[in-house]
Backbone as a printed PyTorch tensor [residue, N CA C, xyz], in Angstrom:
tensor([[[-11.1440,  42.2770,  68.3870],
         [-11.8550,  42.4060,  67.1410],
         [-11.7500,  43.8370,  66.5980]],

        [[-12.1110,  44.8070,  67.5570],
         [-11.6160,  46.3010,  67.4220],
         [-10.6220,  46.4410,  66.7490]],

        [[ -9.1040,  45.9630,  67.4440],
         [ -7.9060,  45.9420,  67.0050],
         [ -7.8430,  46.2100,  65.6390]],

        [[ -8.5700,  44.5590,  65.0900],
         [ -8.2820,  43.6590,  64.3880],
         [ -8.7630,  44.6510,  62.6570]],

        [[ -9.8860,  45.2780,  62.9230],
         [-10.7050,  45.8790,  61.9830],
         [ -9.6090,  47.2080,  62.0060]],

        [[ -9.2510,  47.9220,  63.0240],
         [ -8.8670,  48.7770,  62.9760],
         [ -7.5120,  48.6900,  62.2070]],

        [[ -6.8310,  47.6310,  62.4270],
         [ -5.4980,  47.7340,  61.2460],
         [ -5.5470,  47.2350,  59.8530]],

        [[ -6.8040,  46.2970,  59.9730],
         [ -7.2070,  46.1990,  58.7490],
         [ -8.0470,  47.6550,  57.5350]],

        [[ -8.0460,  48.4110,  58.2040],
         [ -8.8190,  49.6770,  57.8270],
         [ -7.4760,  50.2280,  57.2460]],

        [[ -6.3500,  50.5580,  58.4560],
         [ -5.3940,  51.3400,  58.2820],
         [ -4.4380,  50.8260,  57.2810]],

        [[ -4.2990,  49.2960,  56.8500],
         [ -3.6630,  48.7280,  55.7350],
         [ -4.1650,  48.9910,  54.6590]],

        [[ -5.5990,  49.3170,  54.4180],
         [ -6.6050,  49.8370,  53.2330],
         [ -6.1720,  50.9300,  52.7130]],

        [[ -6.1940,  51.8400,  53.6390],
         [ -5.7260,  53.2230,  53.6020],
         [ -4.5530,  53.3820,  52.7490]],

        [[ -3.6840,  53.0770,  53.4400],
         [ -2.2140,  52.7980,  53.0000],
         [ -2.2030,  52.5060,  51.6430]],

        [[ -2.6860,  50.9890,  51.4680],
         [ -2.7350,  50.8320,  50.1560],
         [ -3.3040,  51.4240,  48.6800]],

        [[ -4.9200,  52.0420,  49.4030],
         [ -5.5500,  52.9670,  48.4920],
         [ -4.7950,  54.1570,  48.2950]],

        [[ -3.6380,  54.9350,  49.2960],
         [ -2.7960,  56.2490,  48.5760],
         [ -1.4940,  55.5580,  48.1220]],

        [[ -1.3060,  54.7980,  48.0500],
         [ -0.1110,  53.6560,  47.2640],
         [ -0.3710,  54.0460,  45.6050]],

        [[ -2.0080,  53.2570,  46.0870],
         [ -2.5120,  52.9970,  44.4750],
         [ -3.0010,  54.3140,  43.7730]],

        [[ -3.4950,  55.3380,  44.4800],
         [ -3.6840,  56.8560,  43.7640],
         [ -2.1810,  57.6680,  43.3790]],

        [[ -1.1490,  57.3930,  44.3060],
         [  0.4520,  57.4860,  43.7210],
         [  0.8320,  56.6490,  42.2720]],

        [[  0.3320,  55.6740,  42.7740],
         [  1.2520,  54.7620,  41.3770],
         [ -0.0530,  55.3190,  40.3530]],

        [[ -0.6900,  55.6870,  40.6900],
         [ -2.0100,  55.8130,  39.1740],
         [ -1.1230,  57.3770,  38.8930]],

        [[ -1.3590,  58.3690,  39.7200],
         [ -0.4710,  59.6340,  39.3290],
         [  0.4190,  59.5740,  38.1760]],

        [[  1.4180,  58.9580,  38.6530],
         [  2.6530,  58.2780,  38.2360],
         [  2.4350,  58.1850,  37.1280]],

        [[  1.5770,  56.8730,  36.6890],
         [  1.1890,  56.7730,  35.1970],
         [  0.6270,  57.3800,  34.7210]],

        [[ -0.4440,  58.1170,  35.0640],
         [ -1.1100,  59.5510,  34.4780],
         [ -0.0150,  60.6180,  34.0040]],

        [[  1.0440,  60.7740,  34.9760],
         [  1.7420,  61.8080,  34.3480],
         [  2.9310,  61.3380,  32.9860]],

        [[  3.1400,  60.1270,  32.9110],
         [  4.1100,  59.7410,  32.3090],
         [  2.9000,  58.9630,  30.6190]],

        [[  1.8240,  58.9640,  31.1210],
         [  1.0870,  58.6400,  29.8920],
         [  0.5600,  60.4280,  29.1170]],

        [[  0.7250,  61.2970,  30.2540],
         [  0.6920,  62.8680,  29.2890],
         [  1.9500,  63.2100,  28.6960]],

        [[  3.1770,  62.7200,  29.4490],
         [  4.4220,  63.4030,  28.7870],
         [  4.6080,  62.5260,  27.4790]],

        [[  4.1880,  61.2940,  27.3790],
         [  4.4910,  60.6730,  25.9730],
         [  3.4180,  61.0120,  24.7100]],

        [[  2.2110,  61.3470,  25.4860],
         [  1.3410,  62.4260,  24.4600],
         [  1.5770,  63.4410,  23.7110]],

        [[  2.5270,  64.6060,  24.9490],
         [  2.9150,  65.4640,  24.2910],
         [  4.1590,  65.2080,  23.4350]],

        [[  4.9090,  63.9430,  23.6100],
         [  6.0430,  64.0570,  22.9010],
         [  5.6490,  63.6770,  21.5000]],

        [[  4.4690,  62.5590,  21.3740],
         [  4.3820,  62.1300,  20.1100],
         [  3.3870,  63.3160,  19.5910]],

        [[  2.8500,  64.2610,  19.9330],
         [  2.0020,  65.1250,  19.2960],
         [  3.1390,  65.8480,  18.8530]],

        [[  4.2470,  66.2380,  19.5350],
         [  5.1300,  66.9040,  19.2660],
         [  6.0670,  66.7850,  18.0110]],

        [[  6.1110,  65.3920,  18.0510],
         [  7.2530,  65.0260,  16.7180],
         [  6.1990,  64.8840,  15.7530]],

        [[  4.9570,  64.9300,  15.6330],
         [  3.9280,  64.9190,  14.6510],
         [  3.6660,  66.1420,  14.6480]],

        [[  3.7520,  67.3930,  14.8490],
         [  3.6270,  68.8180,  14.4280],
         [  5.6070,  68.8880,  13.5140]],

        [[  6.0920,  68.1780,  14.2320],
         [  7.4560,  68.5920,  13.5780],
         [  7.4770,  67.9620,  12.2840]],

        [[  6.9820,  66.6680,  12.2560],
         [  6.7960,  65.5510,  10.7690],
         [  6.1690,  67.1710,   9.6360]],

        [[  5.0570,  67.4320,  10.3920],
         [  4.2840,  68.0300,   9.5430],
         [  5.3350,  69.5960,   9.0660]],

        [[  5.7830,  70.0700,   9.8760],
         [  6.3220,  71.1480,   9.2940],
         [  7.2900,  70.7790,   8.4990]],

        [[  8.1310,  69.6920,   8.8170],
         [  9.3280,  69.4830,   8.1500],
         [  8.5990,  68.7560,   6.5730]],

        [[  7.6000,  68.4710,   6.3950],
         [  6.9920,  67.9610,   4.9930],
         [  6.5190,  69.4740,   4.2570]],

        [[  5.6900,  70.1750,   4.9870],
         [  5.3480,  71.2950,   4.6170],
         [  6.6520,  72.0470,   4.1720]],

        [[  7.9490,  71.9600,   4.5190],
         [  8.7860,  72.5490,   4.1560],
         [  9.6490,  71.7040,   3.0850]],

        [[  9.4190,  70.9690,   2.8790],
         [ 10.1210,  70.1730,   1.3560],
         [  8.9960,  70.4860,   0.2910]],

        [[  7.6790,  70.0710,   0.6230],
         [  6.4960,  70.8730,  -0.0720],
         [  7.0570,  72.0820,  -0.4650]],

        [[  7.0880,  72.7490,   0.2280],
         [  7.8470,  74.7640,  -0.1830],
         [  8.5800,  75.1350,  -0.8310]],

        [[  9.7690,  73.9690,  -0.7880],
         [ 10.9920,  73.8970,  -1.0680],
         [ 11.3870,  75.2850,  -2.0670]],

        [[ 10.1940,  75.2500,  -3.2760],
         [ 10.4750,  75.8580,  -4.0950],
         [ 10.8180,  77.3750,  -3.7440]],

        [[  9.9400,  77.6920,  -2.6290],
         [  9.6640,  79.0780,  -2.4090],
         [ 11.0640,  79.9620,  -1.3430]],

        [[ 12.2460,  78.5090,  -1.7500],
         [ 13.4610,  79.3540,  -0.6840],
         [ 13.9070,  80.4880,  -1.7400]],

        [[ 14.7290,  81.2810,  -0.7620],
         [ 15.7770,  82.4870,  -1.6140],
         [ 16.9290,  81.6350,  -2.5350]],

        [[ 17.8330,  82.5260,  -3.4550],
         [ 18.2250,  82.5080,  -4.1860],
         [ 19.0160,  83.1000,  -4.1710]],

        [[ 20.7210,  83.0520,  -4.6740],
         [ 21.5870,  84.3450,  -4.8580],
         [ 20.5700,  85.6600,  -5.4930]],

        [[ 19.5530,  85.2310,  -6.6740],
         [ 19.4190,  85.9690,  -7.6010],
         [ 17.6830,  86.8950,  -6.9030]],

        [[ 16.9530,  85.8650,  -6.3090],
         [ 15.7470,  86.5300,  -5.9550],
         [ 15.2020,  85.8780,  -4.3130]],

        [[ 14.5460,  86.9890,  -4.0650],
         [ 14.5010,  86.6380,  -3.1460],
         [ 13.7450,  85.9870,  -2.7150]],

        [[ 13.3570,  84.9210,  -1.6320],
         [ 12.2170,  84.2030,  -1.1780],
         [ 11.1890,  85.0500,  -0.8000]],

        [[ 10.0140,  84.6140,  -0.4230],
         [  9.1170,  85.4580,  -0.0540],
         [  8.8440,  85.3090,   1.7610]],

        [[  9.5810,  84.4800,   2.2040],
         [  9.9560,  84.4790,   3.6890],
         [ 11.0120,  85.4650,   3.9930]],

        [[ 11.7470,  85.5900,   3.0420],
         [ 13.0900,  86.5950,   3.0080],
         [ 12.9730,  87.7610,   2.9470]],

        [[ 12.0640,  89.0340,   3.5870],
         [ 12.0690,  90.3960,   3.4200],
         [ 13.3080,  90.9470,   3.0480]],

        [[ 13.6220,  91.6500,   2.7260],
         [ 14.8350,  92.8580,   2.1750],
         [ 14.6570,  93.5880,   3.5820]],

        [[ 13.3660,  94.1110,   3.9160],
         [ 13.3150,  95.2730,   4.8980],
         [ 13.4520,  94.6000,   6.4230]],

        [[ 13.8480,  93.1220,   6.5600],
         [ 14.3510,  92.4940,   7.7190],
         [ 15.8680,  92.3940,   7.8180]],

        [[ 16.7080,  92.1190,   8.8560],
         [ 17.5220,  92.0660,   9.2940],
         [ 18.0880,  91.0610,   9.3750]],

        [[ 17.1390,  89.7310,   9.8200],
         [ 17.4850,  88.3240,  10.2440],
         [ 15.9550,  87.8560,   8.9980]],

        [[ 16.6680,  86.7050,   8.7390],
         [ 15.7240,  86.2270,   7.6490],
         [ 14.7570,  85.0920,   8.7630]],

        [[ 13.5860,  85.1810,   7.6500],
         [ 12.1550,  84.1910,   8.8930],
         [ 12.4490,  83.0640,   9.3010]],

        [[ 12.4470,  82.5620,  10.2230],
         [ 12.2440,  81.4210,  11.2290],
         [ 12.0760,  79.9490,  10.0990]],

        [[ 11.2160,  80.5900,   9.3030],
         [ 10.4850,  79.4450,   8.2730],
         [ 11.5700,  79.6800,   6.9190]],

        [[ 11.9970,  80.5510,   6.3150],
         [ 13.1830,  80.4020,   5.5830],
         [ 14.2190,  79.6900,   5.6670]],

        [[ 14.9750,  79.7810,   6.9880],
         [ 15.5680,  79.2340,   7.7340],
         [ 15.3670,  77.1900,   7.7340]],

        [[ 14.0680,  77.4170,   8.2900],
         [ 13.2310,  75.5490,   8.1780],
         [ 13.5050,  75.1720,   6.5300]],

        [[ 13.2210,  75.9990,   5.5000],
         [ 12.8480,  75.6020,   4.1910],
         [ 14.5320,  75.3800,   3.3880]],

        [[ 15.6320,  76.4240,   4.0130],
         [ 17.3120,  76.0280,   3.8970],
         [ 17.2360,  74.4440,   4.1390]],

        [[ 16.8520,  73.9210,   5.7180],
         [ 17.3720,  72.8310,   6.1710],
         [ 16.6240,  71.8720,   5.3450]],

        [[ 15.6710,  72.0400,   4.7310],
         [ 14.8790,  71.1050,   4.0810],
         [ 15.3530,  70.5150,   2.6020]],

        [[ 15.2730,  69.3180,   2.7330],
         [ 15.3030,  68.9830,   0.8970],
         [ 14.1610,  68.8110,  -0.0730]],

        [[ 14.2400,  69.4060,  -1.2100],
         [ 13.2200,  69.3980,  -1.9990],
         [ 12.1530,  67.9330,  -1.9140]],

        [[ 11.3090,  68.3770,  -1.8470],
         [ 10.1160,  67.0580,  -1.9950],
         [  9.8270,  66.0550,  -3.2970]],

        [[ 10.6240,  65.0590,  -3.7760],
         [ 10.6830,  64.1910,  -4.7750],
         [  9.4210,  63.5460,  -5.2520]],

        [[  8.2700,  63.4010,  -5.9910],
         [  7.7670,  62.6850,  -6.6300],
         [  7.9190,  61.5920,  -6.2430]],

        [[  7.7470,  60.1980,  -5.4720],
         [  8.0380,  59.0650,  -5.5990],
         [  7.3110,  57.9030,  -6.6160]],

        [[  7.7170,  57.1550,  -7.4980],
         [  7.0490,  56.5950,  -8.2350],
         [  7.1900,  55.1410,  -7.6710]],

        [[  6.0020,  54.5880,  -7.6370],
         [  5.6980,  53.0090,  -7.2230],
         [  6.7270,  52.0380,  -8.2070]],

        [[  7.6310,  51.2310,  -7.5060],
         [  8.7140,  50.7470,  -7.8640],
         [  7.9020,  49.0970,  -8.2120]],

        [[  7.6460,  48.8830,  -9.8520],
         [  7.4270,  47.8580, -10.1940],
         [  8.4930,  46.7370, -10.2050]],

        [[  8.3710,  45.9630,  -9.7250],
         [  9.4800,  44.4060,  -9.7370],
         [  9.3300,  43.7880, -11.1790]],

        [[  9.9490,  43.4030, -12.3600],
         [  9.4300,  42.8410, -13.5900],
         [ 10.3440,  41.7720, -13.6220]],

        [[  9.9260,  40.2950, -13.6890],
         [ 10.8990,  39.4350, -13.5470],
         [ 10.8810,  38.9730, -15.1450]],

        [[ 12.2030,  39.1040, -15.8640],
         [ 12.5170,  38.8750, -17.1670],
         [ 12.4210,  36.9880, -17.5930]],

        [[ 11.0690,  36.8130, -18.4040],
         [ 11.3810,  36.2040, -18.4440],
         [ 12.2630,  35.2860, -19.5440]],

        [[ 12.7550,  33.8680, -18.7660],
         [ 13.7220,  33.2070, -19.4630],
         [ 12.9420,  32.2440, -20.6330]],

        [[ 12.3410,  31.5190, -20.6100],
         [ 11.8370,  30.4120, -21.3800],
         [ 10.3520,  31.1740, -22.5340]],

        [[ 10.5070,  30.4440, -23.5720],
         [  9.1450,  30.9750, -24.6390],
         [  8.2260,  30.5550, -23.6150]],

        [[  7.5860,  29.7440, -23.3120],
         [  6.3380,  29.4510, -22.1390],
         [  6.1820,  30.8900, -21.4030]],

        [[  7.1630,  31.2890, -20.5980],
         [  6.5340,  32.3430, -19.9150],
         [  6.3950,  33.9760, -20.7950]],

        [[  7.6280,  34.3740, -21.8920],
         [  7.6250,  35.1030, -22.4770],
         [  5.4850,  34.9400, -23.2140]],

        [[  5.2220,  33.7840, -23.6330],
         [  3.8410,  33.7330, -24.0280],
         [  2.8460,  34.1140, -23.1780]],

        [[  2.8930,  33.6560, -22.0240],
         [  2.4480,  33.9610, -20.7810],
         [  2.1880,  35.0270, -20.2040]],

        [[  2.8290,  36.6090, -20.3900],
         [  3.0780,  37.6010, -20.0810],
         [  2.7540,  38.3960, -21.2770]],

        [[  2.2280,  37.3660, -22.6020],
         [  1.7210,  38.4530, -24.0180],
         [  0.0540,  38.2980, -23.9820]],

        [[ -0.6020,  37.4620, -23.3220],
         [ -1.7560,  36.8880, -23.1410],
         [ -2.5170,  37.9520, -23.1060]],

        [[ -3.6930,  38.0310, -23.7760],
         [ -4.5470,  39.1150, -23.1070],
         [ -4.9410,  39.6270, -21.9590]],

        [[ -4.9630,  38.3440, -21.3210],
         [ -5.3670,  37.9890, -19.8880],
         [ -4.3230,  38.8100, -19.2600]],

        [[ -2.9040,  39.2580, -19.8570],
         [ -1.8230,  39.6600, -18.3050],
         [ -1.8900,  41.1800, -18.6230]],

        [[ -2.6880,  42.0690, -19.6320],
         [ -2.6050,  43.4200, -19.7920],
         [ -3.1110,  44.0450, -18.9600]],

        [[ -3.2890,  45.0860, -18.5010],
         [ -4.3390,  45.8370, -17.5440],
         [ -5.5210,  46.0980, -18.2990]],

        [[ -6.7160,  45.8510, -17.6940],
         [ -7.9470,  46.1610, -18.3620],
         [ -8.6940,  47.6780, -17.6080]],

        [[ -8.8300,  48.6470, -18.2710],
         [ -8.8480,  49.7080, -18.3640],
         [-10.9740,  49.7960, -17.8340]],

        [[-10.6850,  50.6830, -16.5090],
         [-12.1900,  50.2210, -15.8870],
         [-13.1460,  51.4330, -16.7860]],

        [[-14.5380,  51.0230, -16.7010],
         [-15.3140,  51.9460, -17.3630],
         [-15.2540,  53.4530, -16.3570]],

        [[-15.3270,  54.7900, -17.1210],
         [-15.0950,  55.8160, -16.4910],
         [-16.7140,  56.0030, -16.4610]],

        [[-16.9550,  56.9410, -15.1170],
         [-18.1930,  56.7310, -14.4630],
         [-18.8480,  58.2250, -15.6420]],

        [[-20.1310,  58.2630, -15.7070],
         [-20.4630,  59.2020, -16.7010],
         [-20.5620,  60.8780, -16.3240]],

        [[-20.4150,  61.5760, -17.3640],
         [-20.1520,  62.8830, -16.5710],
         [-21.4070,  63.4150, -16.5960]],

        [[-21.6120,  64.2230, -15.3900],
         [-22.6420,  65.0760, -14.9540],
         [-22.9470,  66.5780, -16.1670]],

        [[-23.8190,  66.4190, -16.5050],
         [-24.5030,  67.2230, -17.0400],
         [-25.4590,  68.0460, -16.6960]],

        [[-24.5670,  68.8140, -15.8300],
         [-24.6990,  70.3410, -15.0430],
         [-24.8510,  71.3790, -16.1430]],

        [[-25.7890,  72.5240, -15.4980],
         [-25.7780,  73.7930, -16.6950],
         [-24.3560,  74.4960, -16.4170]],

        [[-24.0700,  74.6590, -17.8630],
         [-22.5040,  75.3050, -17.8890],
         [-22.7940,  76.5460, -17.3060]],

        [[-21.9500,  77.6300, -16.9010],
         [-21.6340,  78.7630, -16.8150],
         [-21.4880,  79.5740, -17.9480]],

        [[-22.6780,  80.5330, -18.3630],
         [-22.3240,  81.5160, -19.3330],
         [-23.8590,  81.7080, -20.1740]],

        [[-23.6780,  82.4900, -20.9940],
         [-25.2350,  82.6580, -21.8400],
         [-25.0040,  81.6090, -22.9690]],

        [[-24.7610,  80.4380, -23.0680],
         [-24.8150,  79.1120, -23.6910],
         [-26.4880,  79.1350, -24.1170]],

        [[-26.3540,  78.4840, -24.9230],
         [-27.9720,  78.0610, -25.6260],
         [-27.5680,  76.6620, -25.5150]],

        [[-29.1030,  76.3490, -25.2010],
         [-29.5290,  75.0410, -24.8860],
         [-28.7720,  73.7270, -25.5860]],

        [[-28.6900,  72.5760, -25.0340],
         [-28.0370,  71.2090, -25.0380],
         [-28.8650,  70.6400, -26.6010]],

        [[-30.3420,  71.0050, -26.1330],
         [-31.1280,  70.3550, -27.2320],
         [-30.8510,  71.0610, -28.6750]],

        [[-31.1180,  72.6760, -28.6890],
         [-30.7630,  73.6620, -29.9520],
         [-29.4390,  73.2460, -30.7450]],

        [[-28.6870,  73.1930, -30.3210],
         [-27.2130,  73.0970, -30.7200],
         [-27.2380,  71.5420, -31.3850]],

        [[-27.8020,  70.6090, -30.6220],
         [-27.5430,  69.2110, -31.7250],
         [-28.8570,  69.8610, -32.7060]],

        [[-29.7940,  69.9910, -32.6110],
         [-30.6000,  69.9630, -33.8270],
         [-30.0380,  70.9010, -35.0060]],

        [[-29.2470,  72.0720, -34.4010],
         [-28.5820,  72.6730, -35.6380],
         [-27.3850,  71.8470, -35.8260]],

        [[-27.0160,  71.2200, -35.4150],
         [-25.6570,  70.0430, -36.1230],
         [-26.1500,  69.2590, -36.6480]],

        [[-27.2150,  68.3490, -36.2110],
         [-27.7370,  67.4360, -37.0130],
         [-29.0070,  67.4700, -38.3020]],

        [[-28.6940,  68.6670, -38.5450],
         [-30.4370,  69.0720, -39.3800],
         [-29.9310,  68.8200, -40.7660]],

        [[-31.2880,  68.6360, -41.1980],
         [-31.0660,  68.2100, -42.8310],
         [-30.1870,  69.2270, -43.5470]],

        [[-29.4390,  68.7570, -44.4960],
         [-28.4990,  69.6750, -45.1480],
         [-29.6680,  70.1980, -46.2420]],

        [[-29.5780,  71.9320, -46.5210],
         [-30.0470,  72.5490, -47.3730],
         [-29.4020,  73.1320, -47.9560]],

        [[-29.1910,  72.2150, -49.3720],
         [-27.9200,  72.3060, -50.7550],
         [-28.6940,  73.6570, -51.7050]],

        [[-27.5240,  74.2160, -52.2300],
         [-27.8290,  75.6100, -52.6030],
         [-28.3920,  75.2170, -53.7450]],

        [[-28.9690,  76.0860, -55.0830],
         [-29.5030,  75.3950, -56.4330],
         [-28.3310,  75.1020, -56.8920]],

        [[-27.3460,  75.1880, -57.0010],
         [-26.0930,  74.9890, -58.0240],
         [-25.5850,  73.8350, -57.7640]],

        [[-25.2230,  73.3380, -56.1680],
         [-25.0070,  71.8750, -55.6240],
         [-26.2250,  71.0990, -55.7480]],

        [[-27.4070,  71.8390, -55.4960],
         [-28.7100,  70.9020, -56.0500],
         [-28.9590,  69.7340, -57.5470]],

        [[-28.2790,  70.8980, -58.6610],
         [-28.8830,  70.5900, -59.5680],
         [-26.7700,  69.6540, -59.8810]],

        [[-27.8130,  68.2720, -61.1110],
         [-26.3410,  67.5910, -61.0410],
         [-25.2990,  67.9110, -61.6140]],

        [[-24.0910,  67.6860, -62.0950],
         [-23.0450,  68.4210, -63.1500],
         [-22.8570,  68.2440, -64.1940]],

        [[-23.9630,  67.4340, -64.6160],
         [-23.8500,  66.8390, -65.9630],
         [-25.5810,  67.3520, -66.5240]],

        [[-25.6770,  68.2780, -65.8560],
         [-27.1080,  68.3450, -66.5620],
         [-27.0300,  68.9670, -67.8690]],

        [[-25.9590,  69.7170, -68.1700],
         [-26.2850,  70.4360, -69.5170],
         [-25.9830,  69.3490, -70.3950]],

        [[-25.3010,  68.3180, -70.6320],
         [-24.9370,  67.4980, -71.6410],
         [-26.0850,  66.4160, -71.3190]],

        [[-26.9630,  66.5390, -70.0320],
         [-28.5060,  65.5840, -70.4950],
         [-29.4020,  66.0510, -70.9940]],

        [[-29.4720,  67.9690, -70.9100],
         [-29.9910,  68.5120, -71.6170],
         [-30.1360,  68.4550, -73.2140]],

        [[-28.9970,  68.6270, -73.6330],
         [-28.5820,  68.8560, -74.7500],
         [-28.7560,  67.2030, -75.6630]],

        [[-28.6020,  65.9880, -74.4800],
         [-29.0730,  64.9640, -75.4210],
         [-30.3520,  64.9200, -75.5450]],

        [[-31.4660,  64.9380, -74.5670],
         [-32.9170,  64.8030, -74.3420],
         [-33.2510,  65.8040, -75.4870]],

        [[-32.6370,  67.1310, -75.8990],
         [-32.8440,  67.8500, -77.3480],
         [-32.5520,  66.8900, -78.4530]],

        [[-31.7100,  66.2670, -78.4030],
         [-31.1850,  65.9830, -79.6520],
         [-31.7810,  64.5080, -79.8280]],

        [[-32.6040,  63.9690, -79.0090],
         [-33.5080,  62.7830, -78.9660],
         [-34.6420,  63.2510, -79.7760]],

        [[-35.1150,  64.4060, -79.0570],
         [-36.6180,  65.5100, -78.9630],
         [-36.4590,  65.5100, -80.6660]],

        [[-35.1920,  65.8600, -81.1130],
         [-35.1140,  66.4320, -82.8450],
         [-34.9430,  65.5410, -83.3030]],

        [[-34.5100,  63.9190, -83.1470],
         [-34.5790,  63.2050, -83.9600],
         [-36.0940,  62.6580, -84.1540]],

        [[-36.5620,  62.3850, -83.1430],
         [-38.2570,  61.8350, -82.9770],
         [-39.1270,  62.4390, -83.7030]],

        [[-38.5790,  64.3380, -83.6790],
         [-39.4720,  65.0420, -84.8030],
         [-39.2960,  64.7410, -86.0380]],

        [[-38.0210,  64.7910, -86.5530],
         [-37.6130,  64.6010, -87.5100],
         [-38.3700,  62.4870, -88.3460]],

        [[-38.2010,  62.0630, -87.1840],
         [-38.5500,  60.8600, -88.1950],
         [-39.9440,  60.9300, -88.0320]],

        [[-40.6420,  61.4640, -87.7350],
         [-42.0490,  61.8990, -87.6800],
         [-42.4780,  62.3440, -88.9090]]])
């Protein structure tokens, strides 16, 4: 029974530094693929950052600003921004299927197929920056009653209503 426990112990053994080997094993081979994909994801990133830049390489005519004059060997990152190609704009590639028959040409004029344009959310009416006078002052002087000078006051025809209301005034005396 001794024996019996005793090699059963020693097969345990065995097997438990089997299984702390093979766990190793995968421990080390689940860090090296960590570092590799962290790795090509710092490189993604520089190599975008450097089409981003693009603009900022040298020139026959001027120089980059990675490019000292007072260096010898041009920067590490000049160098990255050469191998790089400019960073393109990509525009979302619409599919438009032309259509053949009046039915669908109608179909595609519908109100229903335009884009409907969403309500824009309202803007915040924060105090501006600056010695601004008040939100309220400013409409009441835009909107205030107009005060017409005497000359726009009075109408353009008043002297010839004048001059009849006289010449009413002198006939009334007169047939008097």
């Amino acid at each position: 029974m001794q024996q019996w426990s005793h090699l059963l112990w020693e097969r345990n053994e065995a097997l438990h530094t089997k299984f702390k080997k093979v766990l190793e094993v995968f421990a080390e081979m689940k860090e090296r693929e960590e570092k590799k994909a962290n790795l090509e994801r710092e490189e993604e990133k520089r190599d975008y950052q450097a089409r981003k830049m693009h603009y900022l390489l040298s020139t026959k005519q001027i120089p980059g600003i990675y490019n000292s004059p007072f260096r010898k060997e041009p920067d590490p990152w000049e160098l990255q921004l050469q191998k790089a190609k400019p960073l393109t704009h990509q525009r979302p590639k619409v599919k438009q299927k032309d259509p053949t028959s009046l039915t669908d040409w109608l179909a595609c004029t519908s109100t229903r197929s335009f884009p409907r344009f969403e309500i824009l959310p309202p803007i915040n009416r924060k105090k501006c920056q600056g010695p601004f006078r008040g939100i309220t002052e400013v409409l009441e002087q835009r909107y205030k009653p107009l005060e017409p000078t005497l000359r726009v006051a009075e109408p353009i025809d008043e002297l010839k209503l004048a001059r009849e209301e006289q010449r009413c005034g002198w006939q009334n005396q007169s047939m008097n």
